[in-house]
Structure formats: structure tokens, C-alpha cells
RONU-109922 format. One record per residue (C-alpha): x, y, z; residue in three letters. Coordinates in Angstrom, 3 decimals. Last residue first. Layout:
<atoms>
<atom xx="X" yy="Y" zz="Z" rest="ALA"/>
...
</atoms>
This chain:
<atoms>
<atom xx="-88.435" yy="20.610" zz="-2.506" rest="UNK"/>
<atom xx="-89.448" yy="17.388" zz="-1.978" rest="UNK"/>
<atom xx="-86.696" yy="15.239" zz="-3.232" rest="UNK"/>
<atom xx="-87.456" yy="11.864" zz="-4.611" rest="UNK"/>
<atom xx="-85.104" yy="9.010" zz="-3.566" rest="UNK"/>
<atom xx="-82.148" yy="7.832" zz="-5.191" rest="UNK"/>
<atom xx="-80.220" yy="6.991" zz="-1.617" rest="UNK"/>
<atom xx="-77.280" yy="9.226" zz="-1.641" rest="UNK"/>
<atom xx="-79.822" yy="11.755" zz="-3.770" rest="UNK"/>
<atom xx="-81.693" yy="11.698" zz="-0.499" rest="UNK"/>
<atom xx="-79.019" yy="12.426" zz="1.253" rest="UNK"/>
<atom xx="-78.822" yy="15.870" zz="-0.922" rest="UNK"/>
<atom xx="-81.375" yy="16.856" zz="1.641" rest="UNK"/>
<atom xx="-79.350" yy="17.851" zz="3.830" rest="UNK"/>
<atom xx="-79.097" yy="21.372" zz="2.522" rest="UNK"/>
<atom xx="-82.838" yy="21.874" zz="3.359" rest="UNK"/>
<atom xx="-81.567" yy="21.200" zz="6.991" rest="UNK"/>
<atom xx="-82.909" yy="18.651" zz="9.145" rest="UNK"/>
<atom xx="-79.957" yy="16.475" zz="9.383" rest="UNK"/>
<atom xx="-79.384" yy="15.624" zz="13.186" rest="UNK"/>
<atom xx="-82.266" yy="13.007" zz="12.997" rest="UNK"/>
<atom xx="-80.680" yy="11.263" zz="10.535" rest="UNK"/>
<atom xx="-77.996" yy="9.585" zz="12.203" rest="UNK"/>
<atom xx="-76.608" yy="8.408" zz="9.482" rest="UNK"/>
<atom xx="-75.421" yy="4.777" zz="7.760" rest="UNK"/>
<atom xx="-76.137" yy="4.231" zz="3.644" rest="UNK"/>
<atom xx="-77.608" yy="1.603" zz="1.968" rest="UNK"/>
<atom xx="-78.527" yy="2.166" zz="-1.511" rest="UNK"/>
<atom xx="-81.120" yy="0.355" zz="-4.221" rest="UNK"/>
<atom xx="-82.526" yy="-2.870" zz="-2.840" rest="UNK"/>
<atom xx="-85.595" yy="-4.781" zz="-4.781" rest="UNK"/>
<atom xx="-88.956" yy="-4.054" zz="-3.458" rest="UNK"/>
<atom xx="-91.590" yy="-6.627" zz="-5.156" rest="UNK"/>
<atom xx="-95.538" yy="-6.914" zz="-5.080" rest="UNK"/>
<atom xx="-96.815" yy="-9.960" zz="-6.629" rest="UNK"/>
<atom xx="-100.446" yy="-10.367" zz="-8.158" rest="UNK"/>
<atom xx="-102.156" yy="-13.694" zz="-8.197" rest="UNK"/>
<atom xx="-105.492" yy="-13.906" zz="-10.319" rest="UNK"/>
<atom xx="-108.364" yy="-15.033" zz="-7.644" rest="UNK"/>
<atom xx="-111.169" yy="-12.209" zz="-8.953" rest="UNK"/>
<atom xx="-113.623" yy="-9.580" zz="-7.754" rest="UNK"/>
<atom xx="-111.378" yy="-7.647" zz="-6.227" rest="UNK"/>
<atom xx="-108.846" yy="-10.067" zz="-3.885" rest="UNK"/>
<atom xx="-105.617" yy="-9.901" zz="-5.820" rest="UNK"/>
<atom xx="-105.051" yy="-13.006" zz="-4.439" rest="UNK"/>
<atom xx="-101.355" yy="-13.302" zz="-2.434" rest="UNK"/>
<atom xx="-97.789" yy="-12.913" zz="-3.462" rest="UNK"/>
<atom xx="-95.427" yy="-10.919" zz="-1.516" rest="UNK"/>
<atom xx="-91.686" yy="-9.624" zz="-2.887" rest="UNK"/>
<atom xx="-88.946" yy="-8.853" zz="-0.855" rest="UNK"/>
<atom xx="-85.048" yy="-7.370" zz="-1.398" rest="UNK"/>
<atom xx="-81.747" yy="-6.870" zz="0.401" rest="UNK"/>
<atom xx="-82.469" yy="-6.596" zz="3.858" rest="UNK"/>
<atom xx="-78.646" yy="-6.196" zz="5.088" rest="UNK"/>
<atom xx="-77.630" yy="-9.179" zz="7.265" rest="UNK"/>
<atom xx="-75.517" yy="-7.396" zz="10.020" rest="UNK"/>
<atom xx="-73.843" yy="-9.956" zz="9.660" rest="UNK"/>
<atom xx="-73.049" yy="-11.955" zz="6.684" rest="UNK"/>
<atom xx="-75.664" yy="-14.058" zz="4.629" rest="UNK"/>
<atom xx="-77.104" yy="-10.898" zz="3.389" rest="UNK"/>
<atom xx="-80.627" yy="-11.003" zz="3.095" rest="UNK"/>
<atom xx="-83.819" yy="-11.799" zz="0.752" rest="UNK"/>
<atom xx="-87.626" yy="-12.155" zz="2.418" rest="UNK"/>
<atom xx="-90.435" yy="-14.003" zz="0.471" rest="UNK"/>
<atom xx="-93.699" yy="-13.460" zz="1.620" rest="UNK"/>
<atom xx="-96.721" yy="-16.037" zz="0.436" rest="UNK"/>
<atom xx="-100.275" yy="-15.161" zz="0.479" rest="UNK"/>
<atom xx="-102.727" yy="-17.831" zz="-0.654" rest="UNK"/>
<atom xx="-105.077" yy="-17.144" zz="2.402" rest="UNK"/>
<atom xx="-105.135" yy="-20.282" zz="4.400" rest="UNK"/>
<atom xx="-101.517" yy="-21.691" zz="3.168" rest="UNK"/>
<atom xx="-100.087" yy="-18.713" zz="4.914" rest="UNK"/>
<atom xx="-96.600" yy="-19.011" zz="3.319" rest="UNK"/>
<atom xx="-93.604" yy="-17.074" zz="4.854" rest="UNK"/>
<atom xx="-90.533" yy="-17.897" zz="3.192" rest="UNK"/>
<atom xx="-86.870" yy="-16.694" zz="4.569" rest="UNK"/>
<atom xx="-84.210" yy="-16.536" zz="1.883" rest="UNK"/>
<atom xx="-80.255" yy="-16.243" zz="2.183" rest="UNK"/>
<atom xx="-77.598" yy="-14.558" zz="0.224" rest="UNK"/>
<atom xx="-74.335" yy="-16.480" zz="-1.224" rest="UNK"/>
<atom xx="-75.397" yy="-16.419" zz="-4.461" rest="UNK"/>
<atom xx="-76.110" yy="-12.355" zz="-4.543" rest="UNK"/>
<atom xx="-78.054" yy="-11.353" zz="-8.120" rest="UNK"/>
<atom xx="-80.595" yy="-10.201" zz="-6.167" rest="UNK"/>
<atom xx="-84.828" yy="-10.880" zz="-7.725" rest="UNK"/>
<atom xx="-84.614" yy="-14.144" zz="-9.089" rest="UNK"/>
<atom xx="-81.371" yy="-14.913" zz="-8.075" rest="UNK"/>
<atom xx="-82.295" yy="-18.058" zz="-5.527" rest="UNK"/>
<atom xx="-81.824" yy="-17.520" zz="-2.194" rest="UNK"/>
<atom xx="-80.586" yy="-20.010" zz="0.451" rest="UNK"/>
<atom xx="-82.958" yy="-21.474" zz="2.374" rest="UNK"/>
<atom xx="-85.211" yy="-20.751" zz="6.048" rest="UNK"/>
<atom xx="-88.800" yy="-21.691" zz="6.061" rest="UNK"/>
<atom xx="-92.048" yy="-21.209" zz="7.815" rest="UNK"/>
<atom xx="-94.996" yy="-22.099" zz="6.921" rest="UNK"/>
<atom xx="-97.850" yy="-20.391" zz="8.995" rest="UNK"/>
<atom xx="-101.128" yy="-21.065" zz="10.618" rest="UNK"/>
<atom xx="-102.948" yy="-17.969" zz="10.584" rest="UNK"/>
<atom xx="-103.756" yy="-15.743" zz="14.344" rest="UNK"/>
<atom xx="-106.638" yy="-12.894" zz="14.174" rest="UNK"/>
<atom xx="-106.358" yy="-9.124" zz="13.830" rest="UNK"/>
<atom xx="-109.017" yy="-7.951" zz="10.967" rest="UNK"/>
<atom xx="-108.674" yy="-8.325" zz="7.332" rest="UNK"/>
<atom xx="-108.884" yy="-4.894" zz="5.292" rest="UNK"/>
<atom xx="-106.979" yy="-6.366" zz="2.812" rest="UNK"/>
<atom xx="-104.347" yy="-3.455" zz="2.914" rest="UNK"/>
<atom xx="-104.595" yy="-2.760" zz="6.150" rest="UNK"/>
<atom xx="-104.033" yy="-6.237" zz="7.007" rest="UNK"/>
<atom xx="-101.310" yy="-6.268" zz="5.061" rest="UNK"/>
<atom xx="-99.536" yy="-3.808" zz="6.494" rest="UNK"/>
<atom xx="-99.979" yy="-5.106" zz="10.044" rest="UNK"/>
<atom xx="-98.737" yy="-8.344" zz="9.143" rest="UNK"/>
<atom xx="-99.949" yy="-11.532" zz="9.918" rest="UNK"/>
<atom xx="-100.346" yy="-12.835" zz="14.133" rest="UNK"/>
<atom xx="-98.436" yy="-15.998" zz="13.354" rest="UNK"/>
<atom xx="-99.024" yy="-19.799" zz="14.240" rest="UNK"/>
<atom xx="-96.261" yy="-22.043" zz="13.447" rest="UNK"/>
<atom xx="-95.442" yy="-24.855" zz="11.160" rest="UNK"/>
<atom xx="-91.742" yy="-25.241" zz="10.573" rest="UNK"/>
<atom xx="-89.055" yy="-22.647" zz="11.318" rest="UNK"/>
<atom xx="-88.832" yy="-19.812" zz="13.826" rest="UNK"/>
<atom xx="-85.831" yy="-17.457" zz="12.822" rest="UNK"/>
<atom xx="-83.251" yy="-18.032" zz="15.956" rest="UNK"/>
<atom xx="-80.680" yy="-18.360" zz="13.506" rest="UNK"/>
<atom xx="-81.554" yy="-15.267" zz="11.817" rest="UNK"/>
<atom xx="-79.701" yy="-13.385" zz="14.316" rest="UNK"/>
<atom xx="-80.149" yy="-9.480" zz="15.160" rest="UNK"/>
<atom xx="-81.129" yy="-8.524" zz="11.544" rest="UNK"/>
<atom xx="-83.351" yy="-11.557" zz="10.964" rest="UNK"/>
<atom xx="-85.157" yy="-11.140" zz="14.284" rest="UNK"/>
<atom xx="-86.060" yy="-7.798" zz="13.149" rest="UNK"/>
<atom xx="-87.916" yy="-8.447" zz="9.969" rest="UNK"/>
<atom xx="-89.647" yy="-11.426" zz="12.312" rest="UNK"/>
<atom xx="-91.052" yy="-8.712" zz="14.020" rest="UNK"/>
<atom xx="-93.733" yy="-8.021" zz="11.621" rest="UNK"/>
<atom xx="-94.733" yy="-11.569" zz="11.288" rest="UNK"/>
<atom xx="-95.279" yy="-11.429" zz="14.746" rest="UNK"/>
<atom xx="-94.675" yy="-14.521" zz="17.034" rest="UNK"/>
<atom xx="-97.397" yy="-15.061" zz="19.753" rest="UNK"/>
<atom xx="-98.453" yy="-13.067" zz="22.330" rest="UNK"/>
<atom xx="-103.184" yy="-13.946" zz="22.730" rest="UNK"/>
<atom xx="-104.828" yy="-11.663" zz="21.621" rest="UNK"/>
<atom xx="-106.906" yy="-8.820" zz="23.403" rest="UNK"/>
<atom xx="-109.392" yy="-6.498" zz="21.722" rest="UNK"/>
<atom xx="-109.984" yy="-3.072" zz="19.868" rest="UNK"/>
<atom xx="-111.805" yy="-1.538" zz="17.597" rest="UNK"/>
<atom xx="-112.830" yy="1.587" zz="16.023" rest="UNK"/>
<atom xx="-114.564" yy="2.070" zz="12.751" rest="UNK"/>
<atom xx="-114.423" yy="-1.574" zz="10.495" rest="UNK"/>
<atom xx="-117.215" yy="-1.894" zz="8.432" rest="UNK"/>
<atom xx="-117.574" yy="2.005" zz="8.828" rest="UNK"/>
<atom xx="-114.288" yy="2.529" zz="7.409" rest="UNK"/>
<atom xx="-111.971" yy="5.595" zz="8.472" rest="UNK"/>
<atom xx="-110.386" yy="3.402" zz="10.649" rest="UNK"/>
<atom xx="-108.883" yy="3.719" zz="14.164" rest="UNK"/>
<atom xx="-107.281" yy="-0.061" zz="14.822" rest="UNK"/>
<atom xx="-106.297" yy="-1.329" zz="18.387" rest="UNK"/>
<atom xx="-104.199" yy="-4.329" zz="19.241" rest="UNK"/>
<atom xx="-103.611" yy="-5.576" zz="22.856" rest="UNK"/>
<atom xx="-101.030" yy="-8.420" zz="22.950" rest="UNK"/>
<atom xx="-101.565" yy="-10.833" zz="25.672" rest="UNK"/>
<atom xx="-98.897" yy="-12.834" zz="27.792" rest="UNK"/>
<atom xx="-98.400" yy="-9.418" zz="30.157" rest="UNK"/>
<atom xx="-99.316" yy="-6.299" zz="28.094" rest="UNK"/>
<atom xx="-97.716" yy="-6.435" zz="24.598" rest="UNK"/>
<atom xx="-99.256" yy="-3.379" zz="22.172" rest="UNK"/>
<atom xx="-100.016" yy="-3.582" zz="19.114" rest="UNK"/>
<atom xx="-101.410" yy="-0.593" zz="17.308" rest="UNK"/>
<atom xx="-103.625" yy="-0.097" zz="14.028" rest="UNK"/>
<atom xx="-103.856" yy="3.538" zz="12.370" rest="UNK"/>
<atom xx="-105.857" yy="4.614" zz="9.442" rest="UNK"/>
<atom xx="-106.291" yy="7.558" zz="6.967" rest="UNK"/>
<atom xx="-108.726" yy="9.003" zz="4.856" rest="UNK"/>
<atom xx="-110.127" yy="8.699" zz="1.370" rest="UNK"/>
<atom xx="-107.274" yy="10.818" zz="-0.484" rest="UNK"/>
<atom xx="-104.519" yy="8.653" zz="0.909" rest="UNK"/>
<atom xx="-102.733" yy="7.911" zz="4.173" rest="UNK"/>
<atom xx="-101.909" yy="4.480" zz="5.951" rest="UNK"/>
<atom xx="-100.674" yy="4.593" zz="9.590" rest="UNK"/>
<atom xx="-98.937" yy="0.953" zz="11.428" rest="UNK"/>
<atom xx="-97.945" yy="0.358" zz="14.647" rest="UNK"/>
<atom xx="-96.143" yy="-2.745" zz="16.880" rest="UNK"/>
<atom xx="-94.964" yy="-2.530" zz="19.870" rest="UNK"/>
<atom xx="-92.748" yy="-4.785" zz="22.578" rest="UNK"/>
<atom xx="-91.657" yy="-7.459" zz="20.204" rest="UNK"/>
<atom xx="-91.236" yy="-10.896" zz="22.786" rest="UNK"/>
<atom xx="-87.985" yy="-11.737" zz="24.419" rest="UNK"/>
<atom xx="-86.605" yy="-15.220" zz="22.596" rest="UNK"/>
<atom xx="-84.950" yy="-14.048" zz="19.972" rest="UNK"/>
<atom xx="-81.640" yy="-15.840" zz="21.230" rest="UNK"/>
<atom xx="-78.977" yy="-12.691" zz="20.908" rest="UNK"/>
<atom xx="-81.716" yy="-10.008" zz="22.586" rest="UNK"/>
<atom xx="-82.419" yy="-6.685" zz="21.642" rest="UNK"/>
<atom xx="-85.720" yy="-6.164" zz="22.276" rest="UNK"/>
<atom xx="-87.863" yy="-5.247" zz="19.238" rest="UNK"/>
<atom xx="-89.793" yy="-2.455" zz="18.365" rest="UNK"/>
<atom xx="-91.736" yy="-2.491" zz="15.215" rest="UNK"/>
<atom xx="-92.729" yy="0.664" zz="12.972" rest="UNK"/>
<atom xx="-94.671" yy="0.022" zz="9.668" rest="UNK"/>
<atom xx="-95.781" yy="3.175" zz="7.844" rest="UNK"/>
<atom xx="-97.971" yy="3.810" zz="4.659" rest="UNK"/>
<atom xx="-98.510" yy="6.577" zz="1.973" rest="UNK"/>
<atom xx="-100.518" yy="5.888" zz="-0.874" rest="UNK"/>
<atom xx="-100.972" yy="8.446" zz="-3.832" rest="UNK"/>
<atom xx="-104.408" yy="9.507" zz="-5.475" rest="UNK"/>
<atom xx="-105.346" yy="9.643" zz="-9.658" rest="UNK"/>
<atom xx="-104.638" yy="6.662" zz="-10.613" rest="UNK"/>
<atom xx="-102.969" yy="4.519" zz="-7.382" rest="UNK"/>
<atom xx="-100.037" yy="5.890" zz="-6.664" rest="UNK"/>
<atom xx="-97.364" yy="4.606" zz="-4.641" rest="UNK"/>
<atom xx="-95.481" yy="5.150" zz="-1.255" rest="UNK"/>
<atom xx="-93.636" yy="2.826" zz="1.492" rest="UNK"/>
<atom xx="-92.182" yy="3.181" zz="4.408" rest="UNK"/>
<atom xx="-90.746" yy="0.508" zz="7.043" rest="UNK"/>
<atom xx="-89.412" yy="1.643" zz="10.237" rest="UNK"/>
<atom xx="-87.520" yy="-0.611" zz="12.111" rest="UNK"/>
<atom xx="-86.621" yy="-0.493" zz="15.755" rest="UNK"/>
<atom xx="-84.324" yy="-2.434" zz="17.540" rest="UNK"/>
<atom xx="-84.681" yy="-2.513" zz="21.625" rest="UNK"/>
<atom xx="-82.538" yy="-1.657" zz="24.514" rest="UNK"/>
<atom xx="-84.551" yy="-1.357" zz="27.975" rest="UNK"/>
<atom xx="-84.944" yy="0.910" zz="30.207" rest="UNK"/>
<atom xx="-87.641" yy="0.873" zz="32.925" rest="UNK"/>
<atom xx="-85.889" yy="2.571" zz="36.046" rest="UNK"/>
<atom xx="-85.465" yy="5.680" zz="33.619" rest="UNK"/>
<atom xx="-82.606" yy="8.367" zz="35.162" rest="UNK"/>
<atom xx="-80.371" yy="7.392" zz="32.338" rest="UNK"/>
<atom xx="-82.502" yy="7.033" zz="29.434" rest="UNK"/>
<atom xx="-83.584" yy="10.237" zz="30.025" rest="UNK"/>
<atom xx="-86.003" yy="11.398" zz="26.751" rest="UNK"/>
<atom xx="-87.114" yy="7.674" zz="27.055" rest="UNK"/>
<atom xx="-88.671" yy="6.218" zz="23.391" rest="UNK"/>
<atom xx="-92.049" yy="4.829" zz="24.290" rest="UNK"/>
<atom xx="-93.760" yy="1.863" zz="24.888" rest="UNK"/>
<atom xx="-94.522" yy="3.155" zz="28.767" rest="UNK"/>
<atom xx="-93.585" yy="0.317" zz="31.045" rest="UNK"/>
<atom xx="-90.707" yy="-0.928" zz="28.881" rest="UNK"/>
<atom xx="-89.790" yy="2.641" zz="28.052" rest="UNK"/>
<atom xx="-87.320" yy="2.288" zz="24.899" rest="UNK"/>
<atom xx="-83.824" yy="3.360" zz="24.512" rest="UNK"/>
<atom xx="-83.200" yy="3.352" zz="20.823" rest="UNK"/>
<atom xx="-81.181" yy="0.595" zz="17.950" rest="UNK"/>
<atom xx="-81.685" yy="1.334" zz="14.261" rest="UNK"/>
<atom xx="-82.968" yy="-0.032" zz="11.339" rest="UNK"/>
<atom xx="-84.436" yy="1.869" zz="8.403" rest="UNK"/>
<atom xx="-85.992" yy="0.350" zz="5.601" rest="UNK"/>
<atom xx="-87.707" yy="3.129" zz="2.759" rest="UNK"/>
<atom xx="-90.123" yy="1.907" zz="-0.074" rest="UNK"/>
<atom xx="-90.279" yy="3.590" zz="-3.377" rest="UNK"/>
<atom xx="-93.237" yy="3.272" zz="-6.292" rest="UNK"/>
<atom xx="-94.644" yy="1.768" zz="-9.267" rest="UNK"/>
<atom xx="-97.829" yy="0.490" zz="-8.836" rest="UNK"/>
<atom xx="-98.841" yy="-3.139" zz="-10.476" rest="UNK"/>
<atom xx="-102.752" yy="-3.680" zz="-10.557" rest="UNK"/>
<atom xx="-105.813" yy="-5.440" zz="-9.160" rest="UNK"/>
<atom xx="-106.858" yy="-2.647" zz="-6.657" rest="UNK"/>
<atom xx="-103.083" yy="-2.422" zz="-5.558" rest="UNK"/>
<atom xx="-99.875" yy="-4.629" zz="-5.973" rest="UNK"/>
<atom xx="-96.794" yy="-2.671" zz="-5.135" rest="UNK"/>
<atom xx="-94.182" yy="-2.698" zz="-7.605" rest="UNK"/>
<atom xx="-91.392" yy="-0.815" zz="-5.403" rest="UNK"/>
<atom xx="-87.834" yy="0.392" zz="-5.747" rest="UNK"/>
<atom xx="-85.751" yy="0.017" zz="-2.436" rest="UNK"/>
<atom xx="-83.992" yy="2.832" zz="-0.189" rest="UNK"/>
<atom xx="-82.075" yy="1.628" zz="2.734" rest="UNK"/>
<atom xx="-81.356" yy="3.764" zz="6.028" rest="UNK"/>
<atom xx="-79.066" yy="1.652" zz="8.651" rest="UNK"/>
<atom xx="-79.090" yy="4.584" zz="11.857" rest="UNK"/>
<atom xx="-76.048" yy="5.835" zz="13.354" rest="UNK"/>
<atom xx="-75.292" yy="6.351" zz="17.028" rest="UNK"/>
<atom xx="-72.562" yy="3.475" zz="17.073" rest="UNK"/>
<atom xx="-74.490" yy="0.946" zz="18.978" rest="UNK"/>
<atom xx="-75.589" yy="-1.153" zz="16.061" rest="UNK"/>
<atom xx="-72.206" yy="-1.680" zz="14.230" rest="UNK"/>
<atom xx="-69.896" yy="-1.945" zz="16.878" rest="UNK"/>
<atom xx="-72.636" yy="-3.498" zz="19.745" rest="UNK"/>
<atom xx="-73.560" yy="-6.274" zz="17.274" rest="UNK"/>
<atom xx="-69.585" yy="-7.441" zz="16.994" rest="UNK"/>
<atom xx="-69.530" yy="-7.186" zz="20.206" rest="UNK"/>
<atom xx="-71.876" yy="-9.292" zz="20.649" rest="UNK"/>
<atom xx="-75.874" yy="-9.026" zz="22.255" rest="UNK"/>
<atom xx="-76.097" yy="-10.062" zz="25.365" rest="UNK"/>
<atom xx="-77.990" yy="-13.347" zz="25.751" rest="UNK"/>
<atom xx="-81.735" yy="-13.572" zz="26.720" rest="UNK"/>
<atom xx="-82.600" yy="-16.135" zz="29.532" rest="UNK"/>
<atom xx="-84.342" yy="-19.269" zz="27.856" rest="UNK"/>
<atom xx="-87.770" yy="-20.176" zz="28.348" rest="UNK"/>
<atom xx="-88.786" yy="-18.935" zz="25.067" rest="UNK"/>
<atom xx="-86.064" yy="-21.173" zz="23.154" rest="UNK"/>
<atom xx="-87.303" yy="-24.490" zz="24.765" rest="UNK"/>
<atom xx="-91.039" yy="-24.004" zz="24.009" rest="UNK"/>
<atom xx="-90.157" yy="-23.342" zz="20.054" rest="UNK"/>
<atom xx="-88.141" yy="-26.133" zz="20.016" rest="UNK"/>
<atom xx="-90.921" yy="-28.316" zz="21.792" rest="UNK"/>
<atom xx="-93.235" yy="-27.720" zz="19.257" rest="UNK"/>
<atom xx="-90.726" yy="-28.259" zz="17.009" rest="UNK"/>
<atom xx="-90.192" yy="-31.801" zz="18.088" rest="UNK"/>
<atom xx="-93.855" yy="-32.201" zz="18.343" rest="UNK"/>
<atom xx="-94.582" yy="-30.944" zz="14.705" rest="UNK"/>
</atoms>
């Protein structure tokens, strides 16, 4: 525990690296990594079919702000991060779930600058949510707007610490700088709104393997375990060995949590990967990308 300890000191005090060349090819091009993934989410004690969406892609981002700049150029704050957006929708009975994960990451070749922002929105048919972190100094500041009177509106100062959010990022820009061991995390935004847990630090096992073909049939692909021995939840993470080490599946386990402690496991399992920059296709005809990905049209 020392001698990670001290790791984990070590690699924060070191000046970030610029990114390769390699990195610069594929994630300065102008084109965004968009990945569509079929879903089992695990909801109110059940298994819901569904589709989840990855997309990875680099932006100019307002360091003072925590914003994308419109004028990258004439900004004195600039800096380079990766952003992933992380979508997913189901349908419980008669009422569908939609849910967003953004996280904004400097890029940096040691992992060692902190996640800038953090959000997350969940819509269905009883309301909506939204939970923001924020870093300000050595603190994050997280805020949730809920719909729930147990909860309402909140907000309050934590202490920066590793996100398991960002750690998504970190394995895209260079899993070797994954944090490994015992280690406190601030959990998931996701799943907090989905367990209705508030915005506190778990101790964490960490671990970095190769995968096993239970969900990807890839031998060469790698797995990254996170295990909150606290709360029985354990997230599994399969990518690419190679760079730019394409997410290729998940699946979390944790309590059900209504009335019961059976296990439930919620899987997303890769379908297509393609590279666009989306934002230029708007048009209805565009929207045969979605059959590039198998994803439901809405039209």
C-alpha cells in the first residue's frame, strides 16, 4: 500500500507529456470515434434490453470557463482535452430511460492532469436529473438538481481525487497510467443516479489483466476491474490492446438494491465503430449513419 501510495504521489507531480504522434493522427484529425453497443441494463430488479452510444473525441476546452471555446485561437485559457459522451436508453414497462455521461479530460501522455468536468442528465416519465462536477483548485465542486425530495438540490465541495468516470478516458489516451491497487475513487455519476447514492469517496480495487472471452471473443484484449468491496458493485471494462484502445464491451455487477441482495449484471457488448465528424451531418439524409452503426432511426 506504501509503495503505491507513493506511485500514485510520484505520477501527479510529474509535468504532463505531449501527446504522440501517433495520438495526434488519429485524435486530431477532426473526426469523432462513435461506437454503438447493445445493452442489458439492470433496472428495478430486472434485465432491460436496450442501446448505449460511446463517442470519443478531442475539443478545445475553456480551462477557466469548463466550456467548449467558440475561438480557440484568441482564448488565453485553451487547453486540449478528450471528451466522451456516454448514452444509454431502455425501457422500463411502460416508460423509457434516457441517460448521459459527458467527461472532459486533459490530454496528457502520463494521466497525471486532473478531469476538468464531469455531468450527467437522466430522463423518464417521473422527471429528470442533472449532477455536475466541477474541479476548482484541489476540490471538486459537484452539484445535483433532482426531481426527488430526499434528494432536491445540493451541492458541496470534495476533495480531487481519481474519477471513476474519467478513468474511461485514461484508458483511451494510455492505459498504462491506469491507477492500480487500492485507491480511493469518487464512483460514477451514472450510478449514483441510478442508486440514488449521494457524492462521497469508496475505497476501490483496482486492477489491470488480460480479458477473458466471456463477453469479446478478442484474446489479445485487455480488462480493467473496478471492485468497490463496500457496496458489492464490481465494473469490468474490455479494450483493444492496440492503440487507440477501442472500448470494446462492459458489464457492472452490484445488488439489485429493491428489497433484496440478488446480483444483477448490466452488459454493453460492441456493435460498430465508425469515425465522423458528426456535427456536420444534420440532415434527415444523414441519418442512414445510424444504419452504419445499427441504431434506431427516429424518423
Amino acid at each position: 500500500m506504501l509503495l503505491l501510495s507513493v506511485f500514485i504521489m510520484f505520477s501527479c507531480n510529474q509535468k504532463a507529456v505531449p501527446p504522440s504522434e501517433e495520438f495526434k493522427k488519429i485524435w486530431y484529425a477532426g473526426k469523432a470515434e462513435l461506437s454503438s453497443f447493445t445493452l442489458q441494463q439492470a433496472r428495478y430488479g430486472e434485465i432491460r434490453n436496450g442501446e448505449a452510444v460511446l463517442i470519443f473525441v478531442t475539443e478545445d476546452f475553456s480551462n477557466k470557463k469548463l466550456v467548449k471555446l467558440d475561438e480557440p485561437d484568441k482564448a488565453g485559457d485553451k487547453v486540449r482535452v478528450l471528451k466522451m459522451n456516454m448514452t444509454k436508453k431502455f425501457v422500463t414497462g411502460i416508460y423509457p430511460y434516457s441517460m448521459m455521461l459527458s467527461v472532459f479530460t486533459p490530454v496528457s501522455k502520463t494521466g497525471t492532469e486532473k478531469t476538468l468536468k464531469a455531468d450527467c442528465t437522466s430522463q423518464e416519465w417521473c422527471g429528470h436529473t442533472f449532477s455536475k462536477l466541477k474541479l476548482s483548485g484541489n476540490s471538486y465542486q459537484w452539484q445535483l438538481h433532482s426531481y426527488f425530495e430526499n434528494e432536491g438540490e445540493q451541492d458541496k465541495k470534495v476533495d480531487a481525487m481519481f474519477l471513476e468516470d474519467e478513468l474511461w478516458n485514461h484508458i483511451r489516451m494510455n492505459p498504462s497510467t491506469l491507477p492500480q491497487g487500492k485507491v480511493s475513487l469518487l464512483p460514477g455519476l451514472l450510478w449514483q443516479r441510478l442508486s440514488h447514492s449521494g457524492m462521497q469517496k469508496e475505497e476501490a480495487v483496482l486492477s489491470l489483466s488480460k480479458a477473458d472471452t466471456f463477453l469479446i471473443q478478442d484474446n489479445s484484449a485487455q480488462l480493467y476491474t473496478i471492485h468497490y468491496p463496500a457496496a458489492q458493485r464490481t465494473l469490468q471494462i474490455y479494450f483493444e490492446n492496440d492503440f487507440p484502445h477501442r472500448i470494446l464491451a462492459w458489464q457492472e455487477t452490484y445488488p439489485d438494491g429493491f428489497g433484496n441482495k440478488r446480483m444483477l449484471t448490466t452488459k454493453a457488448v460492441l456493435k460498430k465503430t465508425i469515425w465522423l465528424d458528426y456535427w456536420k451531418h444534420n440532415a434527415t439524409a444523414d441519418s442512414t449513419y445510424l444504419d452504419s452503426l445499427q441504431l434506431m432511426r427516429y424518423e
